[in-house]
BATORFI-484866 format. One record per residue (C-alpha): residue in three letters; x, y, z. Coordinates in steps of 0.02 Angstrom, whole numbers. Each point is the difference from the previous one (the first is absolute). Layout:
N
> ALA,X,Y,Z
...
***
This chain:
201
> UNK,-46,610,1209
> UNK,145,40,-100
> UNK,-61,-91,-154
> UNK,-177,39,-11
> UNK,32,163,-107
> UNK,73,-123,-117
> UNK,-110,-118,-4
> UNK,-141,123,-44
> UNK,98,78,-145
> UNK,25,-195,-40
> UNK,-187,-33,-2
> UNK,-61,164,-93
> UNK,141,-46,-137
> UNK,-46,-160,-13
> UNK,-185,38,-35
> UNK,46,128,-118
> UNK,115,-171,-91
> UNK,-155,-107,-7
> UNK,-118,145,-58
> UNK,128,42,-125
> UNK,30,-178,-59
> UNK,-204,-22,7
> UNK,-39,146,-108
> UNK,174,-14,-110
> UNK,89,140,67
> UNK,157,9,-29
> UNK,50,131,107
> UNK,-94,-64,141
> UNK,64,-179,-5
> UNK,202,68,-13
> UNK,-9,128,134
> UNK,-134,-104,107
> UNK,121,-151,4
> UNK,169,76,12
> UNK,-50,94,157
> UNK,-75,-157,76
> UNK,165,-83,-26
> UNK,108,150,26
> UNK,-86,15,151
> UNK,51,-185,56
> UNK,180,26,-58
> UNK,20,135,158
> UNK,-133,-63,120
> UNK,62,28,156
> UNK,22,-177,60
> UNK,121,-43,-108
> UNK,130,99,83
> UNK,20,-136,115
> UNK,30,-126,-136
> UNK,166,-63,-46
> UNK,60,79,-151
> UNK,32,-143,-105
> UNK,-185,-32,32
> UNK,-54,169,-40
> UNK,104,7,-166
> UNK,-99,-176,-33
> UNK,-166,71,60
> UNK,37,169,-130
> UNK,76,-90,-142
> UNK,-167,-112,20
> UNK,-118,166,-12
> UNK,92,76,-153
> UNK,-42,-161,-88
> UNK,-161,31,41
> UNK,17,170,-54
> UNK,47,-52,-174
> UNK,-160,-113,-13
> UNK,-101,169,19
> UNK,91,90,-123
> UNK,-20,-149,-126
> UNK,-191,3,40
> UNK,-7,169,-31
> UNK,98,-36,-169
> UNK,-101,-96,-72
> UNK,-149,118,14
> UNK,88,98,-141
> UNK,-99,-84,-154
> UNK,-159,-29,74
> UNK,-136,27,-128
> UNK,125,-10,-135
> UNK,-33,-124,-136
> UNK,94,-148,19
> UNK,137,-59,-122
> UNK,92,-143,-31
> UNK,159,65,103
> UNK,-94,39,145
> UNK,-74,-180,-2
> UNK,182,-67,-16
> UNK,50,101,119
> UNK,-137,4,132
> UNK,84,-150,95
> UNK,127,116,77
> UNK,-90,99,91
> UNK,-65,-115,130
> UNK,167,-95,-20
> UNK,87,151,77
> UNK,-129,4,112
> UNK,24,-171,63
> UNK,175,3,15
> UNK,9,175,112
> UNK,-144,-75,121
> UNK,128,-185,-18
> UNK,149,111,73
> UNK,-101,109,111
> UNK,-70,-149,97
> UNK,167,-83,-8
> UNK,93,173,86
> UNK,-136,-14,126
> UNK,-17,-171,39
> UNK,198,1,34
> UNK,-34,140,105
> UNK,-113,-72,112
> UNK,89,-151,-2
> UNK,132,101,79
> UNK,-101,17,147
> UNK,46,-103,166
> UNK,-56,-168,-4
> UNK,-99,20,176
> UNK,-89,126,-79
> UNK,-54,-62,-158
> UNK,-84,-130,91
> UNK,-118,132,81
> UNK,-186,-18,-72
> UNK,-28,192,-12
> UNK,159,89,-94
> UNK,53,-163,-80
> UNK,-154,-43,-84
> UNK,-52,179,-49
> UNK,156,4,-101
> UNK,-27,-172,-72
> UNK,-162,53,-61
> UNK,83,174,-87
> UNK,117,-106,-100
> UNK,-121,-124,-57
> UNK,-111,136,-54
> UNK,151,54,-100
> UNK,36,-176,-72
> UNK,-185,10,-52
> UNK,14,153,-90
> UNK,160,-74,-77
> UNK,-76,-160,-46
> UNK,-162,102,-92
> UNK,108,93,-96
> UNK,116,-142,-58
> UNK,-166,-96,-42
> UNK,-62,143,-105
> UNK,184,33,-108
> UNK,-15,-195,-19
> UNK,-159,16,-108
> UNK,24,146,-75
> UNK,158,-65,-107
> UNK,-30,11,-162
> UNK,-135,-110,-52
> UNK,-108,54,-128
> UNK,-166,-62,54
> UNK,-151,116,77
> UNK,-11,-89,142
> UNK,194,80,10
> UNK,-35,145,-59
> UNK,-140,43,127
> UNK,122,-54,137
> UNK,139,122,-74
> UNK,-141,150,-17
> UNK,-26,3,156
> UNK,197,-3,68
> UNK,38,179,-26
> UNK,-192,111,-66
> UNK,-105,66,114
> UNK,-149,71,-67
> UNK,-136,108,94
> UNK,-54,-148,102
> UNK,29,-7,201
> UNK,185,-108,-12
> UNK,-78,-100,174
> UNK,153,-116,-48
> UNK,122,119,3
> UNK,-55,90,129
> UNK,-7,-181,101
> UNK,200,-36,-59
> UNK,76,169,63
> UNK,-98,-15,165
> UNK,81,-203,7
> UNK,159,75,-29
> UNK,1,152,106
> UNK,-73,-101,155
> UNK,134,-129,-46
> UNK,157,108,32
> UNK,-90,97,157
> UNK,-34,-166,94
> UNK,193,-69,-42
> UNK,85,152,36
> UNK,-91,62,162
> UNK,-11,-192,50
> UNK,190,-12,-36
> UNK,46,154,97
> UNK,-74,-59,141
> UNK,94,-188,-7
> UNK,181,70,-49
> UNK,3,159,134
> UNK,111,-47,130
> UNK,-89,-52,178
***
């Protein structure tokens, strides 16, 4: 009962994230997705967690954090005219991006690892957070997939590829609305899936 007041403010801030990644709101998407994860950071369950495994489950969710603040970053050109710097320089983005979701799903995987072996074995906690970091590698993967052909490569089959890294125009972004949701259901299933294998008995 504790945590359902939570988990409402957790589910109305993660709508507001996906509307505000669908309709390119910045606003939205930032305060949408930090509450979501600031809300996991002091769910109530994790009280009961080892700290070790807390600090691994937090340090995992600031990564994530940073991946949202890069997303929103990148929003800061859209509809400007491209130049040559930006398509030297596009690669980064999603490189940063891929290497915050790399160490978030490492800080979390460790975590859960962490948990007693008896435990992990269970077909209910165990493989809800297996799924949350795979959804995480996933996200990880995409992104490294997306700096890797958008290096500089002066071709328009490139540049398309690169155009659509970082604008958003007045379109629905369905994709982006689809990665934040990955990534925000990611870190909910391994942290409240973790909290529940690491608490003591």
């Amino acid at each position: 009962m504790r945590s359902r007041p939570l988990l409402v403010v957790a589910a109305a801030a993660t709508t507001a994230a996906l509307l505000g990644a669908l309709l390119g709101s910045r606003p939205a998407l930032v305060i949408g997705s930090l509450v979501t994860l600031f809300v996991l950071t002091g769910h109530p369950d994790l009280r009961d967690v080892p700290g070790p495994t807390r600090l691994l489950l937090w340090t995992g969710l600031a990564c994530l954090g940073g991946v949202i603040l890069v997303t929103a970053w990148r929003w800061a050109d859209a509809g400007d005219p491209w130049t040559v710097a930006d398509l030297r320089a596009a690669w980064k983005t999603p490189l940063l991006m891929a290497v915050l979701e790399t160490l978030a799903c490492g800080f979390l995987a460790v975590a859960v690892a962490r948990s007693p072996r008896e435990r992990l074995q269970e077909q209910g906690p165990g493989l809800i957070a297996v799924v949350g970091v795979l959804a995480l590698a996933a996200s990880a993967w995409m992104d490294a997939r997306t700096a890797w052909h958008s290096r500089p490569r002066f071709d328009e089959e490139t540049v398309f590829v690169v155009a659509g890294v970082r604008t958003t125009g007045p379109a629905l972004d369905v994709w982006g609305a689809l990665s934040i949701g990955v990534l925000l259901a990611g870190a909910a299933l391994t942290v409240l899936a973790c909290a529940r294998l690491a608490k003591p008995a």
